[in-house]
C-alpha positions as CSV (number, residue, x, y, z in Angstrom):
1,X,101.6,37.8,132.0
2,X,98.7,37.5,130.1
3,X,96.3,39.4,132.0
4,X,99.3,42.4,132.2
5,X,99.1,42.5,128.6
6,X,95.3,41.8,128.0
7,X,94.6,45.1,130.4
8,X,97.0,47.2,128.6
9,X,95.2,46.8,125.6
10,X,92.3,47.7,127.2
11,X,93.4,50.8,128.6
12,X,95.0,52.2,125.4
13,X,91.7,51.3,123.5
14,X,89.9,53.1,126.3
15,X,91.9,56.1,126.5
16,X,91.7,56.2,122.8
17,X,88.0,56.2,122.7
18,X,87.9,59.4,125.1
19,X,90.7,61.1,123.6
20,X,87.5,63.0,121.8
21,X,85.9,64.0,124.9
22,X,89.0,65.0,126.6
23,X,89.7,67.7,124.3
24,X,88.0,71.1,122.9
25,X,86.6,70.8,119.7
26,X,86.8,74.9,119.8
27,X,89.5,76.6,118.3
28,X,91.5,79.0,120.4
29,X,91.6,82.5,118.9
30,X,94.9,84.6,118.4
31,X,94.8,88.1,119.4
32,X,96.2,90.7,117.0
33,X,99.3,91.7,117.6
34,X,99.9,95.2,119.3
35,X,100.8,98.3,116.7
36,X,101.2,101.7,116.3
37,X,102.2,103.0,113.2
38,X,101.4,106.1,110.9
39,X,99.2,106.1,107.7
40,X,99.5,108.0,104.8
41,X,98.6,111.3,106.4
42,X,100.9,111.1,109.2
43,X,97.7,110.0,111.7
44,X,99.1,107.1,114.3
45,X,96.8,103.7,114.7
46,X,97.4,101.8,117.3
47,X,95.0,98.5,118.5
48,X,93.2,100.8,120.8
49,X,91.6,103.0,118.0
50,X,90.3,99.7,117.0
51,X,89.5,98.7,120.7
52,X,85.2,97.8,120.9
53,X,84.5,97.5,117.3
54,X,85.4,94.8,114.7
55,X,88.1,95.5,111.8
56,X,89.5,93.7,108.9
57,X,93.0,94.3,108.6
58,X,94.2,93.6,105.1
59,X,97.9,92.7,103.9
60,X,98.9,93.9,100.4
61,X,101.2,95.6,98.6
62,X,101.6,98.8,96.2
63,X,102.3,96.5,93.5
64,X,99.9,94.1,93.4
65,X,97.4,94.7,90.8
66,X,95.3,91.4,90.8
67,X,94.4,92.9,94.6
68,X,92.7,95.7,93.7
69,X,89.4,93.6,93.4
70,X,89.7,92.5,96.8
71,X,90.3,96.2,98.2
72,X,87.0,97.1,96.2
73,X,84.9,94.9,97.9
74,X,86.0,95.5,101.2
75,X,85.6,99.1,100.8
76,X,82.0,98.4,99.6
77,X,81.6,96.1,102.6
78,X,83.2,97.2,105.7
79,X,82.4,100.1,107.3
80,X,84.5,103.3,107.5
81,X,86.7,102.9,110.3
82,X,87.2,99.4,110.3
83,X,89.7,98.4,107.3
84,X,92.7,99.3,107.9
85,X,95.2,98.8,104.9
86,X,98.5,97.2,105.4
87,X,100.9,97.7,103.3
88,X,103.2,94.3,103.4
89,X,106.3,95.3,101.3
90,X,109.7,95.9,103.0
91,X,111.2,97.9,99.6
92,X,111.7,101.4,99.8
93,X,110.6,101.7,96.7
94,X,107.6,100.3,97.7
95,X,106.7,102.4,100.8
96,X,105.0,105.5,100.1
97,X,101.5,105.5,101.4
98,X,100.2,108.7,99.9
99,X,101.0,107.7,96.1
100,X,99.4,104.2,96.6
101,X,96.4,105.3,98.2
102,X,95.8,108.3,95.3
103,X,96.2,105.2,92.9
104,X,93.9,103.1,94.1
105,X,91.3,106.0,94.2
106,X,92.4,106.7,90.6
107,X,91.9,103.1,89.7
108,X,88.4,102.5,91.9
109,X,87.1,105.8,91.0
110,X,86.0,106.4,94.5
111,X,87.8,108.0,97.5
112,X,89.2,105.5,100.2
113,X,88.1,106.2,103.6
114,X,90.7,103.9,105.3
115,X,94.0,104.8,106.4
116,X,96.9,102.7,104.5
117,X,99.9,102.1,106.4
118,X,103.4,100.9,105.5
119,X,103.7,97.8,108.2
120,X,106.2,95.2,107.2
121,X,107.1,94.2,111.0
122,X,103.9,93.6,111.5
123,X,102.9,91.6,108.4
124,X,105.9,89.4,109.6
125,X,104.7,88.8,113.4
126,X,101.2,87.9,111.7
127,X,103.2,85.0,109.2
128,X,101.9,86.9,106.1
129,X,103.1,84.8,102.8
130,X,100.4,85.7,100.3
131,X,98.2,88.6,99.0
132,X,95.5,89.9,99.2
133,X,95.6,88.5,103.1
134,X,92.9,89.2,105.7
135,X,92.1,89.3,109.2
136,X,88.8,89.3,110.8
137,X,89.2,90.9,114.3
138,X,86.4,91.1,116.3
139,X,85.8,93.7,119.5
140,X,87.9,92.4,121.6
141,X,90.8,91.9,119.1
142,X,90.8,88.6,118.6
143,X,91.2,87.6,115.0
144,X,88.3,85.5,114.1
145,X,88.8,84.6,110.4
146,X,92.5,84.8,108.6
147,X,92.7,84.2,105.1
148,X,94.4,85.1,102.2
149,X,94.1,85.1,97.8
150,X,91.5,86.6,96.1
151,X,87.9,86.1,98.0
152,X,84.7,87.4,96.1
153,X,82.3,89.6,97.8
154,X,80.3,87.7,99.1
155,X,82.5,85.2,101.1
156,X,84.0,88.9,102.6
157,X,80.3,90.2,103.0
158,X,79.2,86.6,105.1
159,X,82.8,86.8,107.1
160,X,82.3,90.9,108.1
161,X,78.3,90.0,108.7
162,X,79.7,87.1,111.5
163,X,82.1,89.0,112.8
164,X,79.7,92.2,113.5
């Protein structure tokens, strides 16, 4: 009875020990969820305009004013192209492109060369709780990097400069 007991121990103390090397230290990457919706000028994006290139897609909303920051520095960061601005609320009130894309040029002084695109569904299917949110896709549409709250420049600069 003994000796039952004695090598039972020893097996869960073994299997415990290589539970370690049984598993992948990597983390799986999610791919980002299909789409095809229509920005502020009426234009339709779907993932294959984004298809051999990196993006950042990034989760706000019209009313968010402590965002606007965040928005900056990606649009001093990433490339033309590759932000795509989503537009998180479900209001009506809420959901015209056109006006919060002229405000956000009125309030960066600059022109915005990214579309901006009213995508509640698809804020939803990516869990999106808090803004400014963020995804790092790379080339092949996996997102690399997810996060969201207010990131300085530089932590978007060194997460763009990985992903590219």
């Amino acid at each position: 009875m003994k000796y039952k007991q004695c090598l039972i121990l020893i097996l869960v103390l073994l299997s415990s020990s290589l539970s370690g090397c049984l598993s992948s230290d990597e983390e799986e990457l999610e791919k980002f969820p299909s789409f095809s919706l229509s920005d502020e000028q009426g234009s339709i994006h779907n993932n294959s305009n984004y298809s051999d290139e990196p993006f950042v897609a990034y989760f706000s909303a019209s009313w968010c004013s402590h965002c606007k920051p965040v928005l900056q520095a990606l649009d001093d960061i990433v490339p033309a192209g590759q932000l795509i601005v989503f537009n998180m609320e479900s209001r009506e009130k809420y959901s015209d492109m056109n006006e919060w894309k002229d405000r956000m040029e009125s309030e960066l002084e600059r022109n915005l060369s990214h579309p901006f695109i009213h995508a509640p569904p698809l804020s939803k299917s990516l869990n999106v709780t808090a803004i400014p949110s963020m995804f790092f896709v790379n080339s092949d549409g996996m997102i690399e990097y997810s996060t969201s709250g207010m990131k300085d420049k530089s932590t978007i600069a060194t997460y763009w400069s990985e992903l590219s």
